[in-house]
C-alpha positions as CSV (number, residue, x, y, z in Angstrom):
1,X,14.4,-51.9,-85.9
2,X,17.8,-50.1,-85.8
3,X,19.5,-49.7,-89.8
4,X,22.4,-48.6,-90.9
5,X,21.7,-46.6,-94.3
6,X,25.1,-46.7,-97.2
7,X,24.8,-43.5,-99.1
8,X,27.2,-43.1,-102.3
9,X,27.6,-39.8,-103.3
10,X,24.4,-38.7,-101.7
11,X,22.4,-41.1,-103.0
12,X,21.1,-44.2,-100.8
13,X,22.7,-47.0,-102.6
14,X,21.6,-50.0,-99.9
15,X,20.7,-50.8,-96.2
16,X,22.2,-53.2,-93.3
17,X,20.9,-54.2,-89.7
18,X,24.6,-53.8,-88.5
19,X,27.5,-51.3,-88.8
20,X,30.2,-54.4,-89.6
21,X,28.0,-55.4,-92.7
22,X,27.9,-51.6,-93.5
23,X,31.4,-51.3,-93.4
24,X,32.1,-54.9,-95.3
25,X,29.6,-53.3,-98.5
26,X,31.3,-49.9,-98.4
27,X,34.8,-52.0,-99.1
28,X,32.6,-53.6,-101.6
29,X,31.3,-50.8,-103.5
30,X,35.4,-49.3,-103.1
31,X,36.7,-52.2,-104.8
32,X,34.4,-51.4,-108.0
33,X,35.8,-48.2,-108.1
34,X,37.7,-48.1,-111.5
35,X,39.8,-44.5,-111.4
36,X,41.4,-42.8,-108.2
37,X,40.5,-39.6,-109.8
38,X,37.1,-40.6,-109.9
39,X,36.6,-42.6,-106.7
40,X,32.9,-41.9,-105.3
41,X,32.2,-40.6,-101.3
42,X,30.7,-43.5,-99.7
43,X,28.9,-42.6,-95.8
44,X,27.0,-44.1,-93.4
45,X,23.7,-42.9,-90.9
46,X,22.2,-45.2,-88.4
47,X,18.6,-44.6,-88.0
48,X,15.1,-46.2,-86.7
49,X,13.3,-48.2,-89.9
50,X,9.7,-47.6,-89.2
51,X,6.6,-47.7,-91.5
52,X,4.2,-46.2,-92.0
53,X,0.7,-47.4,-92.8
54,X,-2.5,-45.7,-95.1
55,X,-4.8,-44.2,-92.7
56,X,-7.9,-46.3,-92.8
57,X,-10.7,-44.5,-95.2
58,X,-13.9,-45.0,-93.2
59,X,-17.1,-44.4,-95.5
60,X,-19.2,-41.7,-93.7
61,X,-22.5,-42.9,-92.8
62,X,-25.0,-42.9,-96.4
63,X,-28.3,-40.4,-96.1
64,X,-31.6,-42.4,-97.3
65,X,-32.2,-40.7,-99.9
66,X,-35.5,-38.6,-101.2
67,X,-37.8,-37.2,-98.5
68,X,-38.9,-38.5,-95.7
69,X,-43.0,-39.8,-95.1
């Protein structure tokens, strides 16, 4: 599934499944923005969500135990 990842200053701040809603949040986030001395750097990467699941443990087989008759 393709995202579209908002950083704020570097940091991942949200993510969108299109690059209008991207945009629309950005203008969001600017709006909060209290000083224009202070105003954050907002950016954008488009990427492939996957994920990724625990390898399975598998138990190796169990040795009888004691000696053998």
């Amino acid at each position: 599934m393709k995202r579209f990842y908002i950083f704020k200053d570097g940091t991942q701040k949200a993510s969108t499944a299109t690059r209008e809603l991207a945009i629309d949040l950005i203008r969001q986030y600017q709006a909060l923005e209290t000083h224009p001395l202070l105003r954050a750097e907002f950016s954008m990467i488009e990427g492939e969500e996957e994920f990724v699941p625990y390898p399975t443990k598998q138990k190796p087989p169990r040795k009888k135990g004691g000696m053998e008759r």
